[in-house]
C-alpha positions, -999 to 999 in steps of 0.1 A, spaced: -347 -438 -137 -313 -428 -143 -310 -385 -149 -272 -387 -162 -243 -411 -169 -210 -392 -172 -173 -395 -162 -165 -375 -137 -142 -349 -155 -169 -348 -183 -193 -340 -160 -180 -307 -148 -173 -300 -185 -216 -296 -190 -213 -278 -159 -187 -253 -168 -208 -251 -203 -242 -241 -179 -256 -274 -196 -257 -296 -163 -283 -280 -140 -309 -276 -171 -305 -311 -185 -310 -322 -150 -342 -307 -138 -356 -313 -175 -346 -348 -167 -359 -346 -133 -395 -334 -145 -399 -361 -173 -394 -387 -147 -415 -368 -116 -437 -353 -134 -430 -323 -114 -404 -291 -114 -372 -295 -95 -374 -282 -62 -351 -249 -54 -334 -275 -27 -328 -301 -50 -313 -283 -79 -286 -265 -52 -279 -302 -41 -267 -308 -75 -247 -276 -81 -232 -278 -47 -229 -315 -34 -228 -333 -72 -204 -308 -87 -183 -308 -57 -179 -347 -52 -169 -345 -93 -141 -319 -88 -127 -343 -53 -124 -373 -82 -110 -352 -105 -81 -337 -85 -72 -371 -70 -72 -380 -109 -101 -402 -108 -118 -384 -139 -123 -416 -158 -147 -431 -132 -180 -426 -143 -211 -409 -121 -246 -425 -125 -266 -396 -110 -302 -403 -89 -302 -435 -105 -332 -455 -91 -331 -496 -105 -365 -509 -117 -380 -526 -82 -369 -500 -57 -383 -467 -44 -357 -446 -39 -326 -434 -59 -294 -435 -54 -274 -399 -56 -244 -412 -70 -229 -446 -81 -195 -445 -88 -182 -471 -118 -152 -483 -130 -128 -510 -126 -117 -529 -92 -75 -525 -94 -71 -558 -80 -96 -577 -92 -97 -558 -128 -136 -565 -127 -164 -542 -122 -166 -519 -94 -195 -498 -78 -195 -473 -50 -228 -459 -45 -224 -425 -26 -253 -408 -4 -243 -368 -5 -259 -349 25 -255 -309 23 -265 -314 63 -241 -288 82 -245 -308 117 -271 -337 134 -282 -344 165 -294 -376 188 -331 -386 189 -348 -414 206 -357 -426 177 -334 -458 170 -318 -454 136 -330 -414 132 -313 -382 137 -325 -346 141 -314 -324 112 -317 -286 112 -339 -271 91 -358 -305 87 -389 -309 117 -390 -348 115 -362 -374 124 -340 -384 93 -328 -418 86 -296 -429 86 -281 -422 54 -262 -457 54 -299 -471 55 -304 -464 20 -273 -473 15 -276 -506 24 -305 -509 3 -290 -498 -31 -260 -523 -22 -279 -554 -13 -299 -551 -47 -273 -551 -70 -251 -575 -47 -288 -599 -56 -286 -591 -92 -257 -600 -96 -255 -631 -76 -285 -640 -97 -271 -636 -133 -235 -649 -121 -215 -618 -121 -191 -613 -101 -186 -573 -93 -172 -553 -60 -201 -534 -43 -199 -510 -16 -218 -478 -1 -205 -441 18 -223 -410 27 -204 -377 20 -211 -350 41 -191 -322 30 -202 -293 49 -197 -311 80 -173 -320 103 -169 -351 125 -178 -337 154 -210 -321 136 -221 -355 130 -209 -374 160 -246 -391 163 -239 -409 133 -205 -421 140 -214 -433 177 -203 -466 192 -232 -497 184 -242 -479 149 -242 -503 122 -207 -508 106 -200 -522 66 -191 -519 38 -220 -497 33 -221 -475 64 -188 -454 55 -191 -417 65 -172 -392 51 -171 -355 62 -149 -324 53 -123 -333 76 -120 -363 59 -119 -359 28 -86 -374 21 -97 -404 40 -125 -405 10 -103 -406 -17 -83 -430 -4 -114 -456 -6 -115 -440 -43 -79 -449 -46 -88 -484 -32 -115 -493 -54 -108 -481 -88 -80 -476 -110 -74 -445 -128 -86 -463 -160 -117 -446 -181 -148 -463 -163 -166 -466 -197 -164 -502 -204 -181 -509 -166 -206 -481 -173 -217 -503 -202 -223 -532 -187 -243 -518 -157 -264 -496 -183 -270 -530 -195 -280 -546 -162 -305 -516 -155 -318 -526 -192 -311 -489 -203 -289 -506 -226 -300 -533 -258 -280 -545 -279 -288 -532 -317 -315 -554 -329 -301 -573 -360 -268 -577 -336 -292 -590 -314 -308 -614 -340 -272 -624 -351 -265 -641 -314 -298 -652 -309 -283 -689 -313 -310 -701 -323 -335 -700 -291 -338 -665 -280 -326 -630 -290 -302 -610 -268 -329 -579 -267 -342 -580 -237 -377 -573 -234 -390 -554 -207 -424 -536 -195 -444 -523 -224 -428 -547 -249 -433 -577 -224 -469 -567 -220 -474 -570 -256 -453 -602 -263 -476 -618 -232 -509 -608 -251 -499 -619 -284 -486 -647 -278 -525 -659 -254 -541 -647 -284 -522 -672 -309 -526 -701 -286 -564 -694 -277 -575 -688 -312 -556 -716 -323 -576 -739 -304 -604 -724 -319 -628 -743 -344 -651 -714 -357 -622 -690 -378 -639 -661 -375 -641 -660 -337 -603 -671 -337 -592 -642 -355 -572 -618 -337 -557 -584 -347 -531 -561 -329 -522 -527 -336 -486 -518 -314 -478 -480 -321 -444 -465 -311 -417 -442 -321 -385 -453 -338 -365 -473 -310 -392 -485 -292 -392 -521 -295 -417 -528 -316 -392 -552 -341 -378 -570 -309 -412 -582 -298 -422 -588 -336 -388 -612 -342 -391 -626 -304 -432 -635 -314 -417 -650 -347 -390 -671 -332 -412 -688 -304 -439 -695 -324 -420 -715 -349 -400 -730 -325 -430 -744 -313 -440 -758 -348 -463 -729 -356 -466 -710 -390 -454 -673 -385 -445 -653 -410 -429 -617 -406 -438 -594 -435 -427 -556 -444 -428 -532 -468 -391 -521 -466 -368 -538 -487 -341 -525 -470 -352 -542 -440 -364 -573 -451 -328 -579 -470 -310 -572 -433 -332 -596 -417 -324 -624 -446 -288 -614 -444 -290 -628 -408 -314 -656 -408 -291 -675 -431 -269 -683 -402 -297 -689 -379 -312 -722 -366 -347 -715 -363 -357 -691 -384 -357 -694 -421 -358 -669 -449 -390 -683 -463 -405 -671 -433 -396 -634 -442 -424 -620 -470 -437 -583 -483 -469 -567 -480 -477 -576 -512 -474 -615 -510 -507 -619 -501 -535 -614 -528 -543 -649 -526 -547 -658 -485 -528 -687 -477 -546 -721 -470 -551 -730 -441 -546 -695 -426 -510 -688 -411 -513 -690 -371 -494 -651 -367 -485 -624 -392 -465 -599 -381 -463 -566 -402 -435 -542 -396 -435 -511 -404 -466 -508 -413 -470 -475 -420 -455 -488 -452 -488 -502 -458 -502 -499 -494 -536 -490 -507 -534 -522 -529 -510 -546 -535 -497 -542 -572 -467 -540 -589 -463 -525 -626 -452 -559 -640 -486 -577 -630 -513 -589 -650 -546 -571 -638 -558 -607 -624 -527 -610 -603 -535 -575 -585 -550 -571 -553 -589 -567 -555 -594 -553 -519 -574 -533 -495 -539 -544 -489 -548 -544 -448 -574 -564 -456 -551 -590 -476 -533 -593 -444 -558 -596 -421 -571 -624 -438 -541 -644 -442 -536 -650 -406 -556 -661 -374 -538 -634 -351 -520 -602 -372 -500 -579 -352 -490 -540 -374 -464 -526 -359 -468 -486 -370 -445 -454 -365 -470 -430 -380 -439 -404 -379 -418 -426 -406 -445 -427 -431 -425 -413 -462 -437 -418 -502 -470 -406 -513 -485 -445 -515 -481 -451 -484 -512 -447 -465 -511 -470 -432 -518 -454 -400 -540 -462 -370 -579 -453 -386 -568 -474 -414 -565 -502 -396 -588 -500 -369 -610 -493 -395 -602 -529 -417 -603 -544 -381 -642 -533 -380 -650 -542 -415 -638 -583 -405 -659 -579 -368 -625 -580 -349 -622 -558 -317 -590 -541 -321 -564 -546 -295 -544 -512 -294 -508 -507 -274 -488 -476 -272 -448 -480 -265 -430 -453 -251 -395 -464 -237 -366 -458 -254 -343 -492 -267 -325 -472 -298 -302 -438 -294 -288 -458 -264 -321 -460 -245 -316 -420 -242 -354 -404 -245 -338 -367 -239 -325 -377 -276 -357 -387 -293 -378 -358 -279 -349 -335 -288 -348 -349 -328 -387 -347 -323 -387 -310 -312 -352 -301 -338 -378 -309 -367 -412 -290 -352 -425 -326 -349 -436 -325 -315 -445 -288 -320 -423 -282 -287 -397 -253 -296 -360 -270 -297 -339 -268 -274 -302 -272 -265 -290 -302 -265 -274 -316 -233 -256 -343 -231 -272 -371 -210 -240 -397 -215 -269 -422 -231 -267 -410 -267 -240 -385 -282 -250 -355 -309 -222 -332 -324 -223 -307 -357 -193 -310 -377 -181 -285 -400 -176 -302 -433 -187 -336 -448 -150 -345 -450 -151 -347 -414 -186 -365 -408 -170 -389 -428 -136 -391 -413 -150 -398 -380 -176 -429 -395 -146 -446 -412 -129 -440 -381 -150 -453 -360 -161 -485 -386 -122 -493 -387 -122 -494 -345 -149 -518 -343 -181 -498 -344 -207 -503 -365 -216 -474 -384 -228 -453 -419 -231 -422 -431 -265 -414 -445 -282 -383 -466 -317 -365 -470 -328 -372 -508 -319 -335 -516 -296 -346 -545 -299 -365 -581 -300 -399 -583 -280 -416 -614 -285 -450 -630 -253 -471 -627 -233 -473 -657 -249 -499 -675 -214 -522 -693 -190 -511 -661 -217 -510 -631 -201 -485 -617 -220 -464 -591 -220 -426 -601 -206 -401 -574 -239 -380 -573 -241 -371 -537 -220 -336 -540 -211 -310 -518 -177 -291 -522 -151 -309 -536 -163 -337 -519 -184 -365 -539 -199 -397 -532 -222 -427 -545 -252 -434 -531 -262 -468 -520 -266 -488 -550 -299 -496 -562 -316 -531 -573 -299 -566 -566 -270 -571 -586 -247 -590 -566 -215 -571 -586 -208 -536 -591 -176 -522 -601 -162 -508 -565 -176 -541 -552 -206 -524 -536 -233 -548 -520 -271 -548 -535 -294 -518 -517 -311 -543 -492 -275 -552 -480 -257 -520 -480 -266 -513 -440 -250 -547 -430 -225 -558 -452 -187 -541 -448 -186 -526 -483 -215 -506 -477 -189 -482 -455 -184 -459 -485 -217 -450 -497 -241 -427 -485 -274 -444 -477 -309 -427 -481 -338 -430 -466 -352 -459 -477 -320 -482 -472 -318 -465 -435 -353 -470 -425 -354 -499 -400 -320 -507 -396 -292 -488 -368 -255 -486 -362 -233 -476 -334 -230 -442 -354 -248 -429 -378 -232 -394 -396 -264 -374 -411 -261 -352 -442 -291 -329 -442 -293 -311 -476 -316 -281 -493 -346 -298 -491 -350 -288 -454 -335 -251 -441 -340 -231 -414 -352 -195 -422 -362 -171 -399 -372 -190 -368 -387 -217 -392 -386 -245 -410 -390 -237 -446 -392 -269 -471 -383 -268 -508 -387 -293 -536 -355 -297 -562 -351 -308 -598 -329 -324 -619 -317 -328 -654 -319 -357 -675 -291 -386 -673 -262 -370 -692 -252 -401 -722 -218 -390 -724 -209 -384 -684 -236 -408 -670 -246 -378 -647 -277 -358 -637 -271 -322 -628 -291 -304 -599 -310 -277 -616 -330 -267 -587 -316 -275 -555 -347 -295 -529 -358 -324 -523 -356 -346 -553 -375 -377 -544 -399 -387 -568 -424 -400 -548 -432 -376 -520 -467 -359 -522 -478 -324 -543 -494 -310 -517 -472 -288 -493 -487 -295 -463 -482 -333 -466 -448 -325 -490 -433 -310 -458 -442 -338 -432 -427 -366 -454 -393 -348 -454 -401 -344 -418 -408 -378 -412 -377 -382 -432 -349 -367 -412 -367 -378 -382 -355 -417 -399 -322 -407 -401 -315 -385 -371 -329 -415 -352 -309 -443 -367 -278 -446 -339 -275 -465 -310 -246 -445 -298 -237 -412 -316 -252 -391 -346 -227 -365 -364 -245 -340 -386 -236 -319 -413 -261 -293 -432 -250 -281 -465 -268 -251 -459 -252 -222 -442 -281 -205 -422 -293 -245 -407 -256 -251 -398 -253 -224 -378 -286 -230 -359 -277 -267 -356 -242 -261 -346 -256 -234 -318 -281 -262 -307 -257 -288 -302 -231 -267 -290 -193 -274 -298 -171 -307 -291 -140 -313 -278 -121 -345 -295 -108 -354 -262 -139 -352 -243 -172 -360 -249 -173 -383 -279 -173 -418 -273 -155 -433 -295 -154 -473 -298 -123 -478 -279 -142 -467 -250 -156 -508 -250 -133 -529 -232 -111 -553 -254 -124 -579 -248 -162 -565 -261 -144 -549 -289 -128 -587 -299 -162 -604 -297 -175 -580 -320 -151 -593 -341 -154 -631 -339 -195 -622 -341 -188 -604 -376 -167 -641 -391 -192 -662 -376 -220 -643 -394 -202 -648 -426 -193 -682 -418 -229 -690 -412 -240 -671 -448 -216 -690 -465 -227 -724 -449 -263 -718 -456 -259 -706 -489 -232 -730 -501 -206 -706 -505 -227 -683 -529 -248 -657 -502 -279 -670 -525 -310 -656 -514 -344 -676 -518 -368 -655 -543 -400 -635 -528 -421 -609 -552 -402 -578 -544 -420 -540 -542 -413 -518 -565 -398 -488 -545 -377 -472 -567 -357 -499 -563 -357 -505 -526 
């Protein structure tokens, strides 16, 4: 549980905003289950707020506050850790802080209690809990080699030494995690500040430990680029583990099996976007063929599926031919695979056919079926809420269904942690209720230091800040409802038309099909969210869906506008491509994807579904722009405004040293395409979807 990660000075900017106290007990309930007490919120206005300001006025601002954060394994929380850097050690350093509002105590007979007024039994020491906090991460750490400072203190600041005497008596328990601190000692306090952090920004520490509490993954296809060939970097933990544990009994049972029918094993693993459901997929997929098994991992995104074969080239155990589509399996292989794992399955096809085909090469049965069939144990991993196009038709009945049809009992898991938006779930239920989703009316958003939002004013600025942040390090794209016209590339030059207009300001979309060359030196669709030269295009939808950056800048268009305390959603046309300019005009501005359904019921949730993609695409920070004046104004008072020099956390906030490895990572990916491929980025050939050309 962790209810906010700020720096201190940032802090008491939410507070001065009257942002802190509701994010907090909105926090607090979706962790309890319950309201906020009256106590407990005055303890955060009075005792949190007030151990902010000390920091700031001894110009500690930069250290960070994890507030009533409570590690995985222990019952209680702490109040406050403090993090930032040792000054002189220059590692990690973490004061966790016990605040007390208690005016006085008194003696009991009680050993290790104390009588507090207003309270009717005996109180613990504070430096009890202390002591626990600090002993578990002093293990953690010994256990995963790190070498950090730890240390504990209570802050009582409504008391004074002599209102407390029972807890600074001679034969209590001294360390370094029974420190007390009253009001007439305040100075005393912030010279153990002084003494265990410099005056540096704490960010870079507050990473790592968000890490360590596994609030923190790395982005998936990072994670897949330093797997190393043996394991990934993300971390799987509770829900996902239970999965990964029950898949991976089913494929060793069933393939000791000798009757195929009672060895067959289907999984259906539902979650919202950021949930894990691709970590446990490429983890399954990895220690199955290490282990001389045939997996195969199969989508319906080409998008996807292009990023995952981008990094496989450089990867020791997995190969591309292990990567397929939907589609590639009419004709069940023989002998059956031993897994299939199907992402994104709500992707899922009624039949698996392509224009091109022969009517003897189409599917003759459901495409679930198909791939139900070609494996002993098949896993679908399903968002239902990033279905999109009018042919795709896979959700939960239609595979429980298919599950029946082959006498398989359907094994059914729900995942509901947050890995993606920086592990923040205040920012996925806020995106859910933003686009009536949920059904929950929105709400302000409050910053929770997890994941970042802002509303800029112009797309000239969204973009600004993404090539800014790309040039410092980050990874990150700027990406666009399908409320504008889509041209064909000029077909002698190649060159990618600038169709995406708003203003004075015009851009390209992501190029479509796989021609390795076009004229600006833009990469194929499938590559454009992982290869450099995809920076200055604006992605849609369909190149987005499955992949994520450190920031992601969202252009929402008219396809979607707010109108009179509702969501009102239109569909757009187009002219014809001009011969002379290359160009198709807007002639009625909407949504102007081809593909999405008639009906306006189910025309609205696909553009729901889409935005919901895009909003949920960054790992760190979304920026959004609406072209349309009414929306901006509701998003803009939603969000709230943002101050350059505050709350946005820019990549420089990683320490150097993270920022340079991100750097070496990037050459040794294209080291490892270029070994792989022999110096031409080839790509082995699979029957591709037709998706519009993604």
């Amino acid at each position: 549980m962790l209810l906010l990660q700020l720096s201190a000075q940032h802090l008491l900017r939410l507070h001065a905003g009257g942002r802190l106290l509701p994010h907090m007990a909105a926090r607090w309930f979706e962790f309890r289950k319950k309201e906020a007490s009256a106590g407990e919120q005055a303890a955060w206005k009075e005792s949190l707020v007030r151990l902010a300001e000390e920091l700031v006025d001894a110009g500690h601002g930069g250290v960070h506050m994890f507030v009533e954060c409570q590690p995985d394994g222990l019952d209680a929380a702490a109040d406050v850790i403090l993090v930032g850097t040792h000054p002189e050690t220059k590692r990690d350093s973490l004061l966790i802080v016990e605040l007390k509002r208690w005016d006085s105590v008194s003696a009991t007979d009680t050993p290790g209690k104390v009588g507090v007024l207003g309270f009717k039994k005996p109180k613990k020491h504070p430096s009890a809990q202390v002591r626990l906090l600090v002993d578990h991460f002093e293990a953690d750490s010994a256990a995963r080699g790190l070498t950090v400072s730890y240390a504990g203190l209570t802050y009582l600041h409504n008391a004074t030494d002599a209102s407390v005497a029972p807890l600074l008596a001679p034969g209590i328990q001294r360390g370094a995690h029974a420190l007390y601190f009253t009001d007439e000692t305040r100075e005393d306090l912030l010279e153990e500040v002084d003494d265990r952090f410099t005056r540096e920004s704490g960010a870079p520490a507050a990473e790592r430990l968000l890490r360590s509490l596994g609030l923190r993954n790395a982005p998936l296809l990072e994670a897949v680029a330093l797997s190393e060939g043996t394991d990934t970097t993300f971390t799987l933990r509770g829900e996902q583990r239970t999965v990964w544990r029950d898949v991976s009994r089913a494929v060793s049972r069933v393939g000791a099996s000798s009757e195929a029918a009672a060895g067959q094993a289907v999984f259906l693993v539902r979650g919202g976007a950021g949930t894990g459901k691709s970590a446990i997929g490429l983890q399954l997929l990895r220690h199955f063929t290490s282990l001389g098994l045939q997996a195969r991992y199969a989508t319906g995104s080409y998008a996807f599926d292009g990023s995952l074969r981008e990094l496989f080239r450089k990867d020791d155990v997995l190969s591309e031919d292990q990567l397929a589509y939907f589609l590639n399996f009419v004709e069940a292989p023989e002998p059956p695979l031993d897994l299939l794992i199907c992402d994104e399955a709500h992707r899922l096809r009624a039949r698996s056919e392509r224009q091109h085909w022969k009517a003897e090469q189409r599917g003759k049965q459901p495409q679930v079926d198909e791939l139900i069939q070609a494996a002993r144990v098949t896993i679908f991993l399903l968002d239902e809420n990033q279905s999109l196009r009018r042919d795709e038709v896979g959700n939960s009945a239609l595979i429980a269904d298919a599950a029946e049809r082959h006498g398989i009992v359907l094994d059914t898991y729900d995942l509901h942690t947050e890995f993606r938006c920086g592990g923040s779930d205040t920012y996925r239920n806020w995106v859910l209720d933003l686009l009536g989703i949920s059904g929950e009316a929105a709400k302000p958003w409050a910053p929770d230091g997890l994941m970042h939002v802002e509303v800029v004013d112009s797309p000239e600025e969204l973009e600004e800040i993404i090539l800014r942040e790309e040039h410092d390090g980050a990874t990150a794209r700027m990406v666009a409802g399908y409320a504008w016209p889509w041209s064909e590339p000029h077909p002698k030059t190649r060159t990618l038309h600038k169709d995406v207009r708003i203003g004075g300001w015009h851009r390209a979309w992501n190029a479509k099909g796989e021609l390795s060359k076009y004229a600006g030196g833009e990469p194929p669709a499938k590559y454009w969210g992982v290869r450099p030269q995809g920076i200055g295009q604006v992605g849609c939808v369909y190149t987005a869906q499955g992949l994520e950056w450190d920031w992601c800048g969202v252009l929402m268009g008219d396809d979607m506008v707010w109108r009179e305390g509702r969501w009102v959603f239109r569909k757009g046309s187009a002219t014809d491509q001009d011969k002379e300019t290359g160009l198709r005009e807007t002639k009625k501005r909407g949504s102007m994807d081809p593909r999405l359904p008639a009906d306006p019921t189910e025309f609205a949730r696909r553009v729901q579904n889409a935005y919901h993609v895009l909003l949920t695409r960054a790992s760190r920070a979304t920026v959004i722009h609406s072209t349309d004046g009414p929306t901006q104004a509701y998003l803009k008072d939603l969000v709230g405004s943002v101050d350059d020099q505050g709350l946005r956390p820019t990549v420089t906030a990683l320490s150097a040293e993270e920022r340079f490895q991100r750097v070496i990572r990037a050459h040794a990916a294209q080291r490892g395409r270029r070994a792989k491929t022999g110096g031409k980025g080839g790509a082995a050939h699979v029957d591709q979807p037709d998706l519009f050309g993604f």
